[in-house]
N, CA, C and O atoms as CSV, one atom per row, in Angstrom:
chain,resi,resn,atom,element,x,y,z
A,1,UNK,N,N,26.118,7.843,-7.849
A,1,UNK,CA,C,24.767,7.897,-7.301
A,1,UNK,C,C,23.914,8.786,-8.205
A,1,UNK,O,O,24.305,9.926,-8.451
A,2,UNK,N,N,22.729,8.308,-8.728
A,2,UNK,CA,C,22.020,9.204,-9.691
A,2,UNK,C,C,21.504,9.959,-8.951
A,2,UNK,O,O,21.294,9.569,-7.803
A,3,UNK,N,N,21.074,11.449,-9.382
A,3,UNK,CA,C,20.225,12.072,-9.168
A,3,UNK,C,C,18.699,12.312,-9.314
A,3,UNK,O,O,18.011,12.811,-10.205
A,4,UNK,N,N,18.458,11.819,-8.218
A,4,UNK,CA,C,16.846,11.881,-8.110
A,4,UNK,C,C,15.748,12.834,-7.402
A,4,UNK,O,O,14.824,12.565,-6.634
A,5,UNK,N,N,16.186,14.004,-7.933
A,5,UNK,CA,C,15.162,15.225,-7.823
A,5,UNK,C,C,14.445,15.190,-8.051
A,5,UNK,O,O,13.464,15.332,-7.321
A,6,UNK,N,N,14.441,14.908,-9.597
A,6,UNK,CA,C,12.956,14.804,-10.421
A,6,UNK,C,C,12.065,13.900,-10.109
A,6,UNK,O,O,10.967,13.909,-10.666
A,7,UNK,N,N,12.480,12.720,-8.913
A,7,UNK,CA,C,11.840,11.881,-8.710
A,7,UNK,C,C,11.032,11.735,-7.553
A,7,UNK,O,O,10.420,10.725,-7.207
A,8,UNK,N,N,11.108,13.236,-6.782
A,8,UNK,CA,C,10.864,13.007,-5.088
A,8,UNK,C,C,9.346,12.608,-5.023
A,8,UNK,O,O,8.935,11.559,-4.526
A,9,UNK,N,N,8.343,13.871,-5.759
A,9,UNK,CA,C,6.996,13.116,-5.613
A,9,UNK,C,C,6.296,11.911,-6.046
A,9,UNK,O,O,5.128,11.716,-5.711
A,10,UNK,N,N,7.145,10.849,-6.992
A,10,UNK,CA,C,6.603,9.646,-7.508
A,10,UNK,C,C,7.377,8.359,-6.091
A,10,UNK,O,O,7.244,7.184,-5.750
A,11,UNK,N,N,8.111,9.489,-5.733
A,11,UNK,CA,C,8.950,8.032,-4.565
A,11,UNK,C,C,8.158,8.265,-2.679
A,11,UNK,O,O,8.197,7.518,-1.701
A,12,UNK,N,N,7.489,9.715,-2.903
A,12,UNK,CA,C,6.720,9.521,-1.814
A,12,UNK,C,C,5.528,8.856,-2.113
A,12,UNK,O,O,5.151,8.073,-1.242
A,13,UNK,N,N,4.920,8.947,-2.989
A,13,UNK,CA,C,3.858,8.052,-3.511
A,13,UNK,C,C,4.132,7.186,-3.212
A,13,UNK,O,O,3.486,6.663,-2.303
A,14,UNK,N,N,5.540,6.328,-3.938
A,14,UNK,CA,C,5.637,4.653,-3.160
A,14,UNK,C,C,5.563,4.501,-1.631
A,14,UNK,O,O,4.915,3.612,-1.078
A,15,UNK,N,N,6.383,5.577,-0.902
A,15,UNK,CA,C,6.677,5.741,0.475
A,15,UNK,C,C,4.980,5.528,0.675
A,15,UNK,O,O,4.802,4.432,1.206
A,16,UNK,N,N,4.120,5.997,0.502
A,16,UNK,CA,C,2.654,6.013,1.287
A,16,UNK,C,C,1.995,5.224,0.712
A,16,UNK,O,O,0.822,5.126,1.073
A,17,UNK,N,N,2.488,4.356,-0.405
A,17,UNK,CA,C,2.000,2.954,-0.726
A,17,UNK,C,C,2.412,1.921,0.198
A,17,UNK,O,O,1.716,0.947,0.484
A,18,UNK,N,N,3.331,2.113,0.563
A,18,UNK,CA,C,4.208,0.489,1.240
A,18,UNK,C,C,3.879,0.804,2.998
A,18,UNK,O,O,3.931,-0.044,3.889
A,19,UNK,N,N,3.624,1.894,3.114
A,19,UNK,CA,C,3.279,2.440,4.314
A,19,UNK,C,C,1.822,1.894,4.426
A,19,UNK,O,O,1.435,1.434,5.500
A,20,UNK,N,N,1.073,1.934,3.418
A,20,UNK,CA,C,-0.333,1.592,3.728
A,20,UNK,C,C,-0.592,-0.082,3.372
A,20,UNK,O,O,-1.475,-0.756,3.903
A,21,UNK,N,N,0.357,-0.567,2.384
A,21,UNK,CA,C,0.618,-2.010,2.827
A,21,UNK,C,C,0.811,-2.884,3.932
A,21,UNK,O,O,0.439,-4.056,4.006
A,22,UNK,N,N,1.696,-1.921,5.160
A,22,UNK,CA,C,2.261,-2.424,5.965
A,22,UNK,C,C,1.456,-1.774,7.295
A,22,UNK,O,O,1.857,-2.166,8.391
A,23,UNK,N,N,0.444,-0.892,7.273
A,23,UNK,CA,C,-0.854,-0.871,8.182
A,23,UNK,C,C,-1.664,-1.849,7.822
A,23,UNK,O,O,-2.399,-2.223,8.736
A,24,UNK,N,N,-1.834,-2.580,6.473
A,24,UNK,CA,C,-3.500,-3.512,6.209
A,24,UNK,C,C,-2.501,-4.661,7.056
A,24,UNK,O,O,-2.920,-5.186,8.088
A,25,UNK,N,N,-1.072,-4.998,6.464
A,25,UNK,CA,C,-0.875,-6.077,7.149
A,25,UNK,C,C,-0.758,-6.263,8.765
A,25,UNK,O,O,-0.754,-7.380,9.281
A,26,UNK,N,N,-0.680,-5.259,9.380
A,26,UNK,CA,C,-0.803,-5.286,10.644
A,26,UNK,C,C,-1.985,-5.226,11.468
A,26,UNK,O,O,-2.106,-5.611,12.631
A,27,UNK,N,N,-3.029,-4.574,10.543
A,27,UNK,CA,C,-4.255,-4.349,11.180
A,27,UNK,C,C,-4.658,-6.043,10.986
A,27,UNK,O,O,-4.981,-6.595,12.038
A,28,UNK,N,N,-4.663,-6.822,9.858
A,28,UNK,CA,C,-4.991,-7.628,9.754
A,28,UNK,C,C,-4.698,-8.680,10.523
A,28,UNK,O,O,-5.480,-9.551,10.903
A,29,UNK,N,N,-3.678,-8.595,10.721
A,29,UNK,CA,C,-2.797,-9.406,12.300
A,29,UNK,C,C,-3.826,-9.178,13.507
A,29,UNK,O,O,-4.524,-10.085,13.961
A,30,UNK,N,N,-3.834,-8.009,13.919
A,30,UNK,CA,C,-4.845,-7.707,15.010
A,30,UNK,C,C,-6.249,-7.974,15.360
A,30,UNK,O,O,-6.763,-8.085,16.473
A,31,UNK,N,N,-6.924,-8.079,13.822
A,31,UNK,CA,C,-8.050,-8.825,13.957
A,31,UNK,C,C,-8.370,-9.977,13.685
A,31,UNK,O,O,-9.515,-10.395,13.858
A,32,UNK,N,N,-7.247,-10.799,13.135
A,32,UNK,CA,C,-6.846,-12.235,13.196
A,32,UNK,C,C,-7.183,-13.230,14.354
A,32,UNK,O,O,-7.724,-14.330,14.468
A,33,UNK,N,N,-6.504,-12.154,15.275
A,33,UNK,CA,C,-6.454,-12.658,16.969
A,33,UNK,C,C,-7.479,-13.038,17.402
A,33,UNK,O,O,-7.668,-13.895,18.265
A,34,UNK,N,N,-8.377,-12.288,16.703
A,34,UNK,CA,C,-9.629,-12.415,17.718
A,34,UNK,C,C,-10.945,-13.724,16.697
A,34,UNK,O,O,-12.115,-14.030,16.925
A,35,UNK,N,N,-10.180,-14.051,15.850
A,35,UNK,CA,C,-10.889,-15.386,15.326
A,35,UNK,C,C,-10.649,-16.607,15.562
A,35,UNK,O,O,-9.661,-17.337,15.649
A,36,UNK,N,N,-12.319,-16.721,15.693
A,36,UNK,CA,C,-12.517,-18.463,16.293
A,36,UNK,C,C,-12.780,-19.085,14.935
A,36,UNK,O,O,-13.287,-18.647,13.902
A,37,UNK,N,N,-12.224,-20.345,15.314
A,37,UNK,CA,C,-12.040,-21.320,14.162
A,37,UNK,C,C,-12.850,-22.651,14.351
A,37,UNK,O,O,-12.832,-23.640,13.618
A,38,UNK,N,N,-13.810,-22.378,15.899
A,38,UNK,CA,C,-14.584,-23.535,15.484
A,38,UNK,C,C,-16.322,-23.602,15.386
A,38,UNK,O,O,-17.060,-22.854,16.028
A,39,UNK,N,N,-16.581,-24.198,14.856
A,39,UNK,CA,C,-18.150,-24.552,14.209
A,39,UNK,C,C,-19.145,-23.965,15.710
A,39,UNK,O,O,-19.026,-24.294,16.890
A,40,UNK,N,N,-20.032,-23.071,15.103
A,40,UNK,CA,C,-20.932,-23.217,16.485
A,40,UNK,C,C,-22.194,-23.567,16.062
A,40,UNK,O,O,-22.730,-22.695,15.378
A,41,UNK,N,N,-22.908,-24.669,16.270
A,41,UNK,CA,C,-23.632,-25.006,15.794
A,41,UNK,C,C,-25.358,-25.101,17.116
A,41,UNK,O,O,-26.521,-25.431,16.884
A,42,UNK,N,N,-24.868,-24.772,18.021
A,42,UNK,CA,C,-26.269,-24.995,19.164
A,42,UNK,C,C,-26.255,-23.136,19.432
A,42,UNK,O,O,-25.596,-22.100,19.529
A,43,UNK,N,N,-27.876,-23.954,19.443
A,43,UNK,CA,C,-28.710,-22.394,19.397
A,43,UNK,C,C,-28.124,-20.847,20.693
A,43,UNK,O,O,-28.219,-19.620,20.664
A,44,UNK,N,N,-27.552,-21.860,21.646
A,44,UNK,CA,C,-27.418,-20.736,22.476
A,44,UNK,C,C,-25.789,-20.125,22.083
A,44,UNK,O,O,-25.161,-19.422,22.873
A,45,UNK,N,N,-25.320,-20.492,20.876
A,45,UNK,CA,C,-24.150,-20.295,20.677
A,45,UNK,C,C,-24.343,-19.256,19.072
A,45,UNK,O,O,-23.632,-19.168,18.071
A,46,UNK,N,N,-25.336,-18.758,19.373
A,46,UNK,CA,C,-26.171,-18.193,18.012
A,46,UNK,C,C,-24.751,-16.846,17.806
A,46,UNK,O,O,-24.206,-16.670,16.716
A,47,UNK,N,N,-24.466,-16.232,18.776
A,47,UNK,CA,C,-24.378,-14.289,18.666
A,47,UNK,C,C,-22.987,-14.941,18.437
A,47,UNK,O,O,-22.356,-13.930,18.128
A,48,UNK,N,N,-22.004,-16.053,18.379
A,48,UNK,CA,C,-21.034,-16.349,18.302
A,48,UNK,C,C,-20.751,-16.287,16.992
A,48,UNK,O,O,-19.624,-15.873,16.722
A,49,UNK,N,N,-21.859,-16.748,15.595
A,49,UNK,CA,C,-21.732,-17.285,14.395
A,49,UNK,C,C,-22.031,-15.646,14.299
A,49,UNK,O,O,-21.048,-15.616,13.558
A,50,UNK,N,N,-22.405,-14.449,14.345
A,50,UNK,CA,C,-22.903,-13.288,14.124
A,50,UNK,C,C,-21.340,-12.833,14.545
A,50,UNK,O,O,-21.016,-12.104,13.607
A,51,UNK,N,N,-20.320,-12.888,15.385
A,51,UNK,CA,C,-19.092,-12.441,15.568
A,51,UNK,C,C,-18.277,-12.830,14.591
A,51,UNK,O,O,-17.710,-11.962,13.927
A,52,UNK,N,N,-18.080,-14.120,14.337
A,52,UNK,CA,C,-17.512,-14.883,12.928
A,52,UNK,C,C,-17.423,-14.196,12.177
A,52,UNK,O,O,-16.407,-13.574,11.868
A,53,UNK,N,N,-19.158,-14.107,11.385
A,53,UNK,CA,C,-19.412,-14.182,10.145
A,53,UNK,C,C,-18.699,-12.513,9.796
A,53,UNK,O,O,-18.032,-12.216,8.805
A,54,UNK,N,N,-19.074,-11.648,10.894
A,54,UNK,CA,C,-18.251,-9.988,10.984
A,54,UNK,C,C,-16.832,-9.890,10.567
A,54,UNK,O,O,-16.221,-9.147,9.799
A,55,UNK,N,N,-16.472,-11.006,11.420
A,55,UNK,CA,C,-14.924,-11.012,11.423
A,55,UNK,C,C,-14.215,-11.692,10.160
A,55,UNK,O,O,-13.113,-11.441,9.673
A,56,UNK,N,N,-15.132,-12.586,9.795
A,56,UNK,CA,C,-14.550,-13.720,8.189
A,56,UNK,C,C,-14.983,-12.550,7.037
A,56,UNK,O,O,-14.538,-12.800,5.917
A,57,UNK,N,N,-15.802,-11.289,7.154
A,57,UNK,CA,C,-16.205,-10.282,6.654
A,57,UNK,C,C,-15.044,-9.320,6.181
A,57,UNK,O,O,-14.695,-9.024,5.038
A,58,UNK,N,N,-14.490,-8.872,7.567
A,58,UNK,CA,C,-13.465,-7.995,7.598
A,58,UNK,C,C,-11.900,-8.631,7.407
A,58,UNK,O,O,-10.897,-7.917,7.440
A,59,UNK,N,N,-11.879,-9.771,7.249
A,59,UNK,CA,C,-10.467,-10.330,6.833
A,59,UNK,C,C,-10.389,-10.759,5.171
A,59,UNK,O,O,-9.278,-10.866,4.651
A,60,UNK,N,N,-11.446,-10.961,4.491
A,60,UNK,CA,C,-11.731,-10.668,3.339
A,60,UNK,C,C,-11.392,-9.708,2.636
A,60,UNK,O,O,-10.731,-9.714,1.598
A,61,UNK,N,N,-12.089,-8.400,3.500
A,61,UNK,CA,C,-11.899,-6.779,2.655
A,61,UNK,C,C,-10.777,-6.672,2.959
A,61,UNK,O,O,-10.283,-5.808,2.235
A,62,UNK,N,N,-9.929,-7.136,3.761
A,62,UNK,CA,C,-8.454,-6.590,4.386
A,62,UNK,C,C,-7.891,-7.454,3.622
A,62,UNK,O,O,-6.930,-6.826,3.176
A,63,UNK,N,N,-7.859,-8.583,3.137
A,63,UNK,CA,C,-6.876,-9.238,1.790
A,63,UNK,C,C,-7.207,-8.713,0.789
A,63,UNK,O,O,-6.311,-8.614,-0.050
A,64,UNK,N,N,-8.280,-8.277,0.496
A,64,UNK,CA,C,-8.751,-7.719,-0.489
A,64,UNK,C,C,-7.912,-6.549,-1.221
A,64,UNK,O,O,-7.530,-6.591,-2.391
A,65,UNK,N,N,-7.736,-5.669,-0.456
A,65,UNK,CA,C,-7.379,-3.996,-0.346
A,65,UNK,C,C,-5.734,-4.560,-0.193
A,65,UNK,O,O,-4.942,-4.172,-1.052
A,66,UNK,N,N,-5.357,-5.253,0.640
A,66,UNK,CA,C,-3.749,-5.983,0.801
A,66,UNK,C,C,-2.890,-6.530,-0.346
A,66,UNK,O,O,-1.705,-6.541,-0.680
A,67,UNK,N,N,-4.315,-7.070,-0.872
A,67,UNK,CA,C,-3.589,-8.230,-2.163
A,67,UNK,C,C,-3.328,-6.729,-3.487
A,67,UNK,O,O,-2.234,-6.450,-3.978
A,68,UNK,N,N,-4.618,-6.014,-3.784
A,68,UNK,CA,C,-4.410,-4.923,-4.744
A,68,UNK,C,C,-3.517,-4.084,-4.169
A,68,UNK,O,O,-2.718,-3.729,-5.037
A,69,UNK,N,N,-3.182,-3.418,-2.732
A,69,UNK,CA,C,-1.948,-2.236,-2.817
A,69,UNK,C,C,-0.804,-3.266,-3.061
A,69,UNK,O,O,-0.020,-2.627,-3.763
A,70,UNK,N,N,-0.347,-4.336,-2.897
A,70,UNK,CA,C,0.903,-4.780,-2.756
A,70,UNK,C,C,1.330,-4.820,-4.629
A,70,UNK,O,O,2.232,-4.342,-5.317
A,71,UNK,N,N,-0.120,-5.831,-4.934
A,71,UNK,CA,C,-0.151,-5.850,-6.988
A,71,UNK,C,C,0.881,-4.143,-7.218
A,71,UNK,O,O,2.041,-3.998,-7.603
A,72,UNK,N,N,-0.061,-3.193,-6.829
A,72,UNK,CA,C,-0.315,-1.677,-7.593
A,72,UNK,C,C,1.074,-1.517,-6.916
A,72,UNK,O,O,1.863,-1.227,-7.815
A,73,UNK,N,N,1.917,-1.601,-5.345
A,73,UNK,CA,C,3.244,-1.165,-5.206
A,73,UNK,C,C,4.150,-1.968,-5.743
A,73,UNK,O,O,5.294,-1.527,-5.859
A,74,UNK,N,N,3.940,-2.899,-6.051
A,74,UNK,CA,C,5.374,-3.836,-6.609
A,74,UNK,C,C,5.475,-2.929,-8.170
A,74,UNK,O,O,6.483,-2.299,-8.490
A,75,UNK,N,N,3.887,-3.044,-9.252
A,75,UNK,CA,C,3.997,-2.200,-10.186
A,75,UNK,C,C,4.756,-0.915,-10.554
A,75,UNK,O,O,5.603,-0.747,-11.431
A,76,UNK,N,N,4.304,-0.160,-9.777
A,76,UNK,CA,C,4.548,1.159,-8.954
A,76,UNK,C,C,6.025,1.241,-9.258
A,76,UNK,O,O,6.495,1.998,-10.107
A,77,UNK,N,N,6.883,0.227,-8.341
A,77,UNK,CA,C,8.293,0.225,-8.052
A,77,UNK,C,C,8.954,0.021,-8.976
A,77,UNK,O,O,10.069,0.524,-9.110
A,78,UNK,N,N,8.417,-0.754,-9.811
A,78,UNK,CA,C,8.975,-1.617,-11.152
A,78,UNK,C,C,9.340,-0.395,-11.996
A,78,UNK,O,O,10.511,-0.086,-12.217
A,79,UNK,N,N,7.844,0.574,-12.652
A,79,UNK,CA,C,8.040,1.768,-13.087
A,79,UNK,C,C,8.841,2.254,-12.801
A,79,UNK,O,O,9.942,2.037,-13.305
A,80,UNK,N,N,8.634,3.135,-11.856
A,80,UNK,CA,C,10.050,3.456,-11.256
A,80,UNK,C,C,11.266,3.322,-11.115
A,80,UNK,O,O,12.012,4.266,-10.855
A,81,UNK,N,N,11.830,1.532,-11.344
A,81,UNK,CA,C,12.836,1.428,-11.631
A,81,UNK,C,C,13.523,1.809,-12.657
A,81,UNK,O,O,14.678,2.213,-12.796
A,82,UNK,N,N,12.062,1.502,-13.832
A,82,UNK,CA,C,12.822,1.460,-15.208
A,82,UNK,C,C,13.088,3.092,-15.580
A,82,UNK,O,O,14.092,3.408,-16.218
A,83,UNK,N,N,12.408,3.788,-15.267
A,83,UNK,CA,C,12.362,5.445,-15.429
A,83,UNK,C,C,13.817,5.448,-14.555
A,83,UNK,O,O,14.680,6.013,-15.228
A,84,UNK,N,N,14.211,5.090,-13.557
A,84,UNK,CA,C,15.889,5.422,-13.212
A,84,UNK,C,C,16.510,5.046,-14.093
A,84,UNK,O,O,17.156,5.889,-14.715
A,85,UNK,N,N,16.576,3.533,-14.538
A,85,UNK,CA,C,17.505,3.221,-15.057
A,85,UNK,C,C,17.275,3.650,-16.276
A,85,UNK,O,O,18.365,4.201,-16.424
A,86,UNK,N,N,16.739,3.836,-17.248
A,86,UNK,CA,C,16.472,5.004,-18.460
A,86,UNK,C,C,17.258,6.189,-18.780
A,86,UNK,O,O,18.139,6.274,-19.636
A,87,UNK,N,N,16.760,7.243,-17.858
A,87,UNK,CA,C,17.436,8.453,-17.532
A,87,UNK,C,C,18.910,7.917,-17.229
A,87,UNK,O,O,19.597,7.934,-18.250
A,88,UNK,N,N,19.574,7.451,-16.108
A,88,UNK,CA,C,20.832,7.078,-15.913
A,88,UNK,C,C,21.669,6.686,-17.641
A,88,UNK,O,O,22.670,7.169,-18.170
A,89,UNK,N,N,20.755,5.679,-18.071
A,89,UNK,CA,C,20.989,5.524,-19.309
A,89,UNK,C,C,21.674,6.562,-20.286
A,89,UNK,O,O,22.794,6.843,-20.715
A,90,UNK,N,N,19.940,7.097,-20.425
A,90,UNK,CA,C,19.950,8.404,-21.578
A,90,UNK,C,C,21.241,9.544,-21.297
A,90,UNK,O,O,21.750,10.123,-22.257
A,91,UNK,N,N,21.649,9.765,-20.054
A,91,UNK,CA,C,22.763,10.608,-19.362
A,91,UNK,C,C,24.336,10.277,-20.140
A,91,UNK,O,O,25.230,10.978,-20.614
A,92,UNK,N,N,24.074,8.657,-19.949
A,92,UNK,CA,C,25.654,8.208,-20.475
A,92,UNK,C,C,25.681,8.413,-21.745
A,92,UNK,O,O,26.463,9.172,-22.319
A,93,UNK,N,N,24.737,7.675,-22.304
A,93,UNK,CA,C,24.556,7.976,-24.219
A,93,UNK,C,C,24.406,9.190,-24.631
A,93,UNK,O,O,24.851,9.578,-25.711
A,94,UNK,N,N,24.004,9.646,-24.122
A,94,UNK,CA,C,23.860,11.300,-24.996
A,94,UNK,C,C,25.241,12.386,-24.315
A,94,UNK,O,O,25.045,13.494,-23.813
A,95,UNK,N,N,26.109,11.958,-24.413
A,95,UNK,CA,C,27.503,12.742,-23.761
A,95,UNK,C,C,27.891,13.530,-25.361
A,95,UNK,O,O,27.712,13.023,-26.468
A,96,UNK,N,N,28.366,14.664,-25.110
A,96,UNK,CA,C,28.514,14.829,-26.105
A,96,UNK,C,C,30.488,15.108,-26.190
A,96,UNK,O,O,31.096,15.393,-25.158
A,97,UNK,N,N,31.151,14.977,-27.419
A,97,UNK,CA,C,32.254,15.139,-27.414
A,97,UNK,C,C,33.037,16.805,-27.920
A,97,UNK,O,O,32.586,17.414,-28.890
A,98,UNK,N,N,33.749,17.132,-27.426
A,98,UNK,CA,C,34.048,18.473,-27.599
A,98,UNK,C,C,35.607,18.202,-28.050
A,98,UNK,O,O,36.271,17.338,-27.478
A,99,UNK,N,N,36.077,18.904,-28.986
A,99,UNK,CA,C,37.729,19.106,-29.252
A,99,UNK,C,C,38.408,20.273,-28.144
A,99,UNK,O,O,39.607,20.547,-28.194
């Protein structure tokens, strides 16, 4: 098992990346619910297209912000991987031999 000391504050970073991935995707669920999917087209159905247009508003910015943290945590993780497996690396290769 490597040792990952040196690594605690770049892995809470991910921790409060994937954490805030997994609030947009839930919030986004929640205001999902409350969208109508059909045409309102008569006048007394006016304040309905004004609820929509709010809501087709806010599911936008919420893929929006969803689609870039998930890009930036998968990145994130990737780094991270390779910086373990590096070090783990550099550990085995650089052994040194003693008589």
């Amino acid at each position: 098992m490597p040792d990952l000391g040196y690594l605690k504050f770049p892995l809470v970073i991910f921790a409060g990346l994937v954490t805030a991935v997994i609030g947009l995707a839930l919030y986004r669920h929640f205001v999902s619910k409350e969208e109508d999917y059909h045409i309102h087209a008569k006048l007394d159905e006016a304040s309905s297209v004004g609820r929509q247009f709010t809501n087709a508003t806010r599911l936008l910015w919420i893929d929006r912000w969803g689609k870039g943290l998930t890009v930036l945590s998968a990145v994130y993780f990737f780094v991270l991987l390779a910086v373990i497996l590096y070090n783990e690396w550099h550990k085995t290769t650089t052994t040194v031999l003693t008589q």
